[in-house]
N, C-alpha and C positions, 0 to 999 in steps of 0.2 A: 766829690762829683755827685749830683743828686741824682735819684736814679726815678724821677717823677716825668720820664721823656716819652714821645711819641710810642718810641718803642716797648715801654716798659709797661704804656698804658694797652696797650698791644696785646700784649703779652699778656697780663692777667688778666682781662677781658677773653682770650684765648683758653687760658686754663678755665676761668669758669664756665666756659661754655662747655667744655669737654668732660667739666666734674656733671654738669646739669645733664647733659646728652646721657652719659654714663647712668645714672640714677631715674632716666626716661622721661626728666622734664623736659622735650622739646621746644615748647615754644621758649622758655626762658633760654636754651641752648642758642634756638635761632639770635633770640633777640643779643646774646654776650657775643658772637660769632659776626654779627652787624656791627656792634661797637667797634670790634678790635676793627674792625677794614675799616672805618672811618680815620682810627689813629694809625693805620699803615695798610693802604691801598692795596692792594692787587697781591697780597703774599699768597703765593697755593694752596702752604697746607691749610689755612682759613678758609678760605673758597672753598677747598676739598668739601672739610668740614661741614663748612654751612651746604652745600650741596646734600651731604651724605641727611644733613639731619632736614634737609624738606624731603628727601625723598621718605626716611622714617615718621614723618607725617603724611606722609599718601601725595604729596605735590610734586609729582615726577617735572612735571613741565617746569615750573618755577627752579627746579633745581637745577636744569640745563643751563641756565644762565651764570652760575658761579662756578660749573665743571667746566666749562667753556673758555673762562676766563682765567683759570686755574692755568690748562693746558697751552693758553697764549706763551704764557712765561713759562711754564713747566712740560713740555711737549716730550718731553722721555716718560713722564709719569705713567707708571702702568696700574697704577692701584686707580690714578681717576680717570682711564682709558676704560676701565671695567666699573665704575660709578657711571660713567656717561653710559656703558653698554646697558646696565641695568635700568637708570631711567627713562633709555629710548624703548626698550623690551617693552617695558610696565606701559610706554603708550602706542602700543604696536606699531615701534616706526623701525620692524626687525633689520630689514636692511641694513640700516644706519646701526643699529644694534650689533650685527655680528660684524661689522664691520669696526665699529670702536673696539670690540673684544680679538679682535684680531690683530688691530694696533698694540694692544696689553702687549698679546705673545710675540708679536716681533721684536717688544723689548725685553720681554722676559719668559723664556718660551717653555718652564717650569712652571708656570701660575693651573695648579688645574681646574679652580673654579672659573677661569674665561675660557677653556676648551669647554666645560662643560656645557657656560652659559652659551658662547659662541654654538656650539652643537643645539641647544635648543631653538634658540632666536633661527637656524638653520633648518631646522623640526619644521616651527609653524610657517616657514616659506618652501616647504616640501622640499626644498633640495635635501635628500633623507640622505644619499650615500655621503658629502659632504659633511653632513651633521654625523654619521655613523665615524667615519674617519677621525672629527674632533673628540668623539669617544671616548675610541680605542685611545688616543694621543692620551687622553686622562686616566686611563686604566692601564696605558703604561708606568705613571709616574703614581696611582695609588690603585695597586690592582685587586687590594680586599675590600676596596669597598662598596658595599652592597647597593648602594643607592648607584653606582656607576655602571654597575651589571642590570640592574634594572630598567637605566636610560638606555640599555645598549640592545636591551629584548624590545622596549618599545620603539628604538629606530628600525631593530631587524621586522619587525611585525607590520611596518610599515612599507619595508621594501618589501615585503610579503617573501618572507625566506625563513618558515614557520619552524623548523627544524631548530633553526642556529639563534632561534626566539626561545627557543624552550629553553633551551640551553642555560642561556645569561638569566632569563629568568629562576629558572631552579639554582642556580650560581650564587642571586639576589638572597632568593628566602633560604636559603641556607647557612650563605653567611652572618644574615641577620634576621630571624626566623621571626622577628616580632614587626619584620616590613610591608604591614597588609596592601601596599599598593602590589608588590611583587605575586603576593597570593591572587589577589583579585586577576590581574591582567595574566595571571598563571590559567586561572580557570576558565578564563574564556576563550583563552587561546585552546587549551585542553578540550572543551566542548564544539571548537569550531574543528579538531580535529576527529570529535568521532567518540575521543575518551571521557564519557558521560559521569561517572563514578567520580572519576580521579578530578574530574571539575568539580564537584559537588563537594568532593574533600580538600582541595584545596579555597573552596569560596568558604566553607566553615573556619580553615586555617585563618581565612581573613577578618571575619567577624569576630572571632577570637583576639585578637589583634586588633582591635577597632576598628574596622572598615566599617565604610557607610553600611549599617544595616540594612534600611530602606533600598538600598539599588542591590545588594547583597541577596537580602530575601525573592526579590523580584526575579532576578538569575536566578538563582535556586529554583524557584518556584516554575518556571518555564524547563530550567534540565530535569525538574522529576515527570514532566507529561511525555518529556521524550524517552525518558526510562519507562514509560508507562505502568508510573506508581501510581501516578491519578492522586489530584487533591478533590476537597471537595469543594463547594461552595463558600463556605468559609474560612477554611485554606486560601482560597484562591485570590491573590491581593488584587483590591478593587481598580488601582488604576495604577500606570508606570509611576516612578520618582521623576518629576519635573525636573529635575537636572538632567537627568537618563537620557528622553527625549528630547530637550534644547541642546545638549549635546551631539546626538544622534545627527539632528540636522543641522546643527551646523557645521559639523563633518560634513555632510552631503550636498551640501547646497550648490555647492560649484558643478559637481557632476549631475545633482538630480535631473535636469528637463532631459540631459543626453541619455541617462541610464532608464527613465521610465520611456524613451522613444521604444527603446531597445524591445522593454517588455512590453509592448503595444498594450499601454495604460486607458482606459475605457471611460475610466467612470464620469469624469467631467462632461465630456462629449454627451454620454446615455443621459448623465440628470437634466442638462440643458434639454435636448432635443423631448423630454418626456414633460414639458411644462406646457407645451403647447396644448396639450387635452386638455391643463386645467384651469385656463385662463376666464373660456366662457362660465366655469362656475364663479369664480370671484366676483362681489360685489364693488362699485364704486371703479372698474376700469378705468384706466388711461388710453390713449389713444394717439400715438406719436407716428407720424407718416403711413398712418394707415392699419397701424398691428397696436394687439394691445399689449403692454411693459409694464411693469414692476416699478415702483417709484424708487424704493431703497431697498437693494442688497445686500445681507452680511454672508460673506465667504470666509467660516471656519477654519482654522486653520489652513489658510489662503496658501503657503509654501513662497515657491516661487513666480505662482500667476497662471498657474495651468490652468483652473478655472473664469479666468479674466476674457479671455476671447469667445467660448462657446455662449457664457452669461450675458455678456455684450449687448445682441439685439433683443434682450429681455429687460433689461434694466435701466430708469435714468441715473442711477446714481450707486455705485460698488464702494463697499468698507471690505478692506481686506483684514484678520486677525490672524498672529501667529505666533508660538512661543521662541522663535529661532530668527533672530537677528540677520544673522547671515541669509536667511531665507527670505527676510521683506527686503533687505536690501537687492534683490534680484527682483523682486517682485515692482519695487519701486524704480527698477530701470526699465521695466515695459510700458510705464505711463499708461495704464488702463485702469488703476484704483484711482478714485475720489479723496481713498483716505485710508490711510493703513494703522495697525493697532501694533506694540508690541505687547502681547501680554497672554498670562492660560486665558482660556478660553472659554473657560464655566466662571473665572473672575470675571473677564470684558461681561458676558451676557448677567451677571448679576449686580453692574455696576454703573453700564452703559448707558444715560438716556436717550440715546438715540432710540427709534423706533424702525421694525421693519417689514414690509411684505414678502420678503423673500430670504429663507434663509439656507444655504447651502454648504454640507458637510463632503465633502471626495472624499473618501478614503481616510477619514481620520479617526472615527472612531476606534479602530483598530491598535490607535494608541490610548483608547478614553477607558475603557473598561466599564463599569459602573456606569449607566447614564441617564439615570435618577434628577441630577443635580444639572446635567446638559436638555433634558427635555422642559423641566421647569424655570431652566436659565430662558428657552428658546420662545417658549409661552408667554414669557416676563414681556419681552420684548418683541413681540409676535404680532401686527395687528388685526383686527377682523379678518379674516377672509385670507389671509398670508398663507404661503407656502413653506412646508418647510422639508426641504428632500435632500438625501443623504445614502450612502453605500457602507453596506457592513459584509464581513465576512462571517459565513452563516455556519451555527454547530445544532444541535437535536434539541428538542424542546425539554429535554431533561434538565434541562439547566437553563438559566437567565443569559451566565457569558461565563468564558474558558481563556485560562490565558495557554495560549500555542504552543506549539516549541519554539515556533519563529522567535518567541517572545511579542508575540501583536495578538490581541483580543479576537475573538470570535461570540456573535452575540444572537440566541434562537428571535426567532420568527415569531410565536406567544410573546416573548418578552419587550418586545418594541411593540407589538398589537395592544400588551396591556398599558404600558408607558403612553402611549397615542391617548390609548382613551381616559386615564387618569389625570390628564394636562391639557384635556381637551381637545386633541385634533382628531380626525377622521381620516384614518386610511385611505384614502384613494385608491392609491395604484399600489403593488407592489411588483416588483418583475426580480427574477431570478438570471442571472448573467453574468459575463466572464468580466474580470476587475482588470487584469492586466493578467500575465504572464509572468512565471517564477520563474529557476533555475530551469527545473525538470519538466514543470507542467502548466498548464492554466490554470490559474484560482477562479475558481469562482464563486458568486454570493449574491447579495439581494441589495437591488434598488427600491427606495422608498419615496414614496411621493405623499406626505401627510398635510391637511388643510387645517385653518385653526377653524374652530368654529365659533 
């Protein structure tokens, strides 16, 4: 009986695929994992396979195509109910996501990496109590472990039930002390309760541990003003980690335009309405039904478009820039930019050739810190006669800039006077006023109105 048959050819076309995968040659896995289904069509655990090994190339979407086809024939499989869950995760189609991982556990209601995944894909669709309950379901079935106690502090922190967050969290770094996600989101939990110290010692547990330095130091660096150790200027790190702040808002974006109504936000409003004095100094005016505008706008980390409407009958033409995703895409649903950027925002200004008469910072420096590198961005691309006006939160002229408790910058009045005149613009105007509204009180700080010369 020769053993030279479809199947046979199958068959070791399968094994090599799986010695290749194993060893981390993926494309050659792809390619033996192709063969075999050519010499026997539609068997799962091949499909499986070839699925599992595009997704271990980064091709979520491609892989959907042989998990699919897998489960035609194989529709009990719970190992490729949870391959399908993970490729749709990785293309944020979560829905579909925890819902394939929910298929796994109804066949196999022991599996606890689909409760887990399930619970997360549940995370980033905010149903949190949902996701907290696939949890606990997995910290039934492995209750030492630390990375499960961890997911369980970051759902509780999220239904904002800070107590029973502490908890799982110190559960986490305990069980497995070398867990700096658990230390990191220990300490800021700790610090948003009050306990100053005990954050500062747990963000060192985490640096210890490997935790991101750079976002590590920057926490840190903001709980010692609130202990009021005082860094100094050199201490004082010159600007957030860009992940920190893309992060930040992209959290925020869905609530921001509701939550700044709240704190009756100022600053877009005052910059617009304060261009009108300096219109008749500009050279080369426009003149559009009667008023004179701005040809090209760049709004600074533009957000969600709050500045979009006030800018409006000053401008023909608005570039909005922002580092948060989540943020232009709200922006991009107002239909009031010409053009939107993703990108930081001292890159766009030192790389953009666009040129502009008008350039407008809300409220952002407060995440820029240092802005050295933002006033010679803004000059680069600055032309004659342009405006360039912006709101900072204002500290003493002992210093350049301070980073807060808030963890947001504070920048003196000398040091944007010298920056003005080192990059060539002329203060105009400066006016002192309320930004918006905090918890407890009003902030307030300084509007700037700089000309280029």
């Amino acid at each position: 009986m020769t053993t030279d048959t479809p199947f046979e050819r199958a068959r070791q076309c399968f094994i090599l695929g799986n010695t290749a995968f194993e060893a981390g040659r993926l494309d050659e896995a792809e390619g033996h994992f192709l063969e075999s289904l050519q010499w026997l069509p539609g068997r799962p655990s091949t499909l499986s396979n070839l699925g599992a090994t595009r997704m271990a190339l980064g091709r979520h979407q491609d892989a959907l195509e042989p998990l699919a086809q897998a489960l035609e024939t194989a529709p009990t499989d719970a190992q490729v109910w949870s391959q399908q869950g993970v490729a749709l995760s990785s293309l944020k189609r979560l829905e579909e996501a925890q819902a394939s991982h929910a298929r796994a556990l109804e066949i196999d209601a022991q599996r606890v990496a689909d409760w887990v995944q399930r619970g997360l894909s549940l995370l980033g669709l905010k149903r949190n109590t949902e996701a907290l309950a696939c949890l606990d379901q997995a910290l039934k079935l492995k209750p030492e472990d630390a990375l499960l106690h961890y997911r369980k502090g970051q759902a509780l922190i999220l239904l904002q039930r800070p107590a029973e967050a502490l908890a799982a969290l110190q559960r986490a770094a305990k069980l497995d002390p070398a867990l700096h996600q658990a230390w990191g989101d220990l300490g800021t939990l700790l610090s948003e309760l009050g306990r100053h110290q005990d954050a500062l010692d747990s963000w060192q547990q985490a640096l210890r541990h490997g935790g991101d330095a750079e976002l590590l130091r920057y926490q840190m660096a903001g709980e010692q003003t609130r202990l009021a150790t005082g860094l100094s200027q050199l201490d004082t790190p010159t600007h957030p980690p860009r992940a920190y702040v893309e992060h930040l808002f992209d959290d925020y974006a869905e609530s921001f335009d509701e939550h700044l109504s709240k704190l009756d936000y100022q600053a877009p409003r005052v910059l617009a309405s304060g261009l009108s004095g300096l219109l008749s100094t500009r050279p080369g005016e426009l003149a559009l039904a009667g008023r004179s505008i701005f040809r090209h706008a760049l709004d600074l980390g533009c957000g969600t478009g709050l500045c979009a409407v006030p800018l409006g009958p000053w401008t023909l033409r608005l570039t909005g820039v922002d580092v948060s995703a989540q943020m232009l895409e709200r922006a991009q649903a107002i239909q009031r930019y010409d053009r939107l950027v993703h990108a930081d925002l001292i890159e766009h200004l030192d790389t953009t050739p666009d040129r502009h008469d008008l350039v407008v910072a809300a409220d952002v420096f407060i995440y820029v810190g240092a802005l050295e590198a933002v006033f010679a961005g803004v000059r680069r691309v600055m032309e004659p006669g342009g405006v360039f006006c912006f709101s900072v939160e204002c500290i003493g002229n002992d210093r350049d800039f301070a980073l807060l408790p808030s963890l947001r910058y504070g920048h003196s009045i000398a040091y944007l006077q010298r920056l003005a005149q080192t990059h060539g613009f002329e203060a105009t105007q400066l006016k002192a006023g309320r930004l918006r509204r905090d918890v407890r009180h009003a902030v307030t700080g300084l509007y700037a109105w700089c000309v280029a010369k």
